[in-house]
C-alpha positions in Angstrom: 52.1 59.7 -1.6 51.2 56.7 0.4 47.7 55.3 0.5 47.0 53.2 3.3 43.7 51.6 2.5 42.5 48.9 5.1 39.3 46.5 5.7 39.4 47.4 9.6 37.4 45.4 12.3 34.2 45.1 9.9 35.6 43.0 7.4 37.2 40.7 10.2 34.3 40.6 12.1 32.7 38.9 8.9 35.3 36.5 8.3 35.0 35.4 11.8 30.8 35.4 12.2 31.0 33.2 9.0 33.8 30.8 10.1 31.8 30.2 13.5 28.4 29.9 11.8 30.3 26.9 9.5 31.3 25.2 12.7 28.4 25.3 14.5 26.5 24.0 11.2 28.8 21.2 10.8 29.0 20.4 14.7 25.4 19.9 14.4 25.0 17.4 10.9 28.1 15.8 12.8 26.0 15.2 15.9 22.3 14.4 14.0 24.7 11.6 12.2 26.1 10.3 15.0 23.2 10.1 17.1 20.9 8.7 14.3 23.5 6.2 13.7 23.6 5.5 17.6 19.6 4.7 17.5 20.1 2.2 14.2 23.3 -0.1 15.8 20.4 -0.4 19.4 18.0 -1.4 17.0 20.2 -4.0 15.2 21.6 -4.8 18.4 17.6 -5.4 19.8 16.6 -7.3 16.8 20.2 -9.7 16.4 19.9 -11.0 20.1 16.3 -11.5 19.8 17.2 -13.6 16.5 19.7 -15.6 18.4 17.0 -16.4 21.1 14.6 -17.1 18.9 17.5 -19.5 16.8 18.1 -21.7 20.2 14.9 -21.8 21.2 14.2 -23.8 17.8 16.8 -25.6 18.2 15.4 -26.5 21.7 11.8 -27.3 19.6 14.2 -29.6 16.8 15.9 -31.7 20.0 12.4 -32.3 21.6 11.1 -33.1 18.2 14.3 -35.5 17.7 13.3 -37.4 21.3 9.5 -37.8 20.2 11.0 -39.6 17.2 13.3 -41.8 19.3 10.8 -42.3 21.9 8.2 -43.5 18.6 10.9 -45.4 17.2 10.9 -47.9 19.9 8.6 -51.0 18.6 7.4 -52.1 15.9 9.2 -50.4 12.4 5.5 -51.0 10.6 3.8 -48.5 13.0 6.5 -46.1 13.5 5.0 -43.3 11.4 1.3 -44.2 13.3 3.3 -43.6 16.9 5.1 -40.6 15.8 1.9 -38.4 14.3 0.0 -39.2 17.4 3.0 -38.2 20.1 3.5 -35.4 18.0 -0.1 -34.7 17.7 0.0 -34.0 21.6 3.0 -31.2 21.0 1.3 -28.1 20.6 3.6 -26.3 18.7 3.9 -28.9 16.1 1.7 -29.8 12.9 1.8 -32.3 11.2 2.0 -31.6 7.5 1.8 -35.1 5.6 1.7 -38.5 7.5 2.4 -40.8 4.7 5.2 -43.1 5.4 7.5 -42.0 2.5 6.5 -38.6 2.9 6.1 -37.4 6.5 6.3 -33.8 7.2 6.1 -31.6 10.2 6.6 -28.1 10.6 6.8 -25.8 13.3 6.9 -22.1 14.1 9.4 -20.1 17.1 8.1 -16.1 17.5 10.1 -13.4 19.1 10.0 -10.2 20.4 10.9 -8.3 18.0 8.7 -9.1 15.1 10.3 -12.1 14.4 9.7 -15.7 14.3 11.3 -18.7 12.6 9.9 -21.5 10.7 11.1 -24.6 10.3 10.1 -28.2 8.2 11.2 -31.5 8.4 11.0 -34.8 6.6 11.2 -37.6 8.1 13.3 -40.1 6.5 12.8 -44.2 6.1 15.8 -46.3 8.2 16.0 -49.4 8.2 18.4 -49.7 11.6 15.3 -48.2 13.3 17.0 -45.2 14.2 14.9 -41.7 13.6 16.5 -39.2 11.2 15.3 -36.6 9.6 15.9 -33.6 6.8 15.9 -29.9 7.3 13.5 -29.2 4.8 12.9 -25.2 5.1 14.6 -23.1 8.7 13.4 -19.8 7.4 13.4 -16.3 9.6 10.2 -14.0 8.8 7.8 -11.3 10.0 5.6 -12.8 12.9 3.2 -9.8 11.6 3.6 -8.0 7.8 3.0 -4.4 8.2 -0.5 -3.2 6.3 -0.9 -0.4 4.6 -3.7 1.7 3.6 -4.8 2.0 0.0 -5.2 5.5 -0.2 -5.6 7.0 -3.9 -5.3 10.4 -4.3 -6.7 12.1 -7.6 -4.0 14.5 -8.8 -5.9 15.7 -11.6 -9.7 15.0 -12.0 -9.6 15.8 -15.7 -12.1 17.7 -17.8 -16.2 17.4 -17.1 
């Protein structure tokens, strides 16, 4: 006696629904991933070249700052520090922190697009060659804007009355 005992097409048919089911499930996390991680490397992309503009254009501020000071420096050493807070005083982008002569400060701000800005502070040092120098004091990349958020308390349990 021989017993043939088989699944036939039912049992196949499963197999195969479930193998295509697992494809089609995995096809689509592989796809959500890859296109979520498509929108993050634009964004980084967005926010690193606005963070190189913004990074030359303080540079650009630091050279015109760095020719104010030459173009104070010329004259007398005594009243260098007088010239150079009132040219700068005519810079709009550029405050004056402290105008004491061992302690002169001035800071400035570049904003992006993206959020962004940079802030920058100088001291400008004493020389005796009558040549202008200054120190990087702080050259600092921040939010132009922090992002506010609602205080919203929610009672979970109001207790007994």
């Amino acid at each position: 006696m021989k017993n043939n005992i088989s699944m036939g097409m039912g049992g196949t048919l499963v197999i195969v629904i479930f193998v295509v089911l697992c494809l089609t499930v995995f096809a689509t996390l592989s796809f959500t991933t890859a296109y979520s991680d498509l929108k993050l490397v634009n964004k980084t992309h967005e926010m690193t070249s606005d963070y190189y503009t913004i990074e030359g254009n303080a540079e650009k501020r630091l050279s015109e700052i760095f020719n104010v000071m030459i173009e104070a420096a010329h004259g007398d050493l005594n009243s260098y520090y007088h010239r150079l807070s009132d040219l700068l005083s005519r810079t709009e982008y550029v405050t004056v922190l402290n105008n004491d002569k061992n302690d002169f400060k001035i800071y400035y701000e570049v904003h992006g697009n993206k959020n962004q800005k940079i802030c920058v502070t100088l001291r400008v040092l004493n020389d005796v060659t009558n040549k202008p120098k200054y120190e990087i004091l702080t050259w600092n990349l921040a939010n132009a804007e922090l992002p506010v958020y609602e205080e919203e308390y929610i009672d979970l349990w109001e207790g007994i009355e």
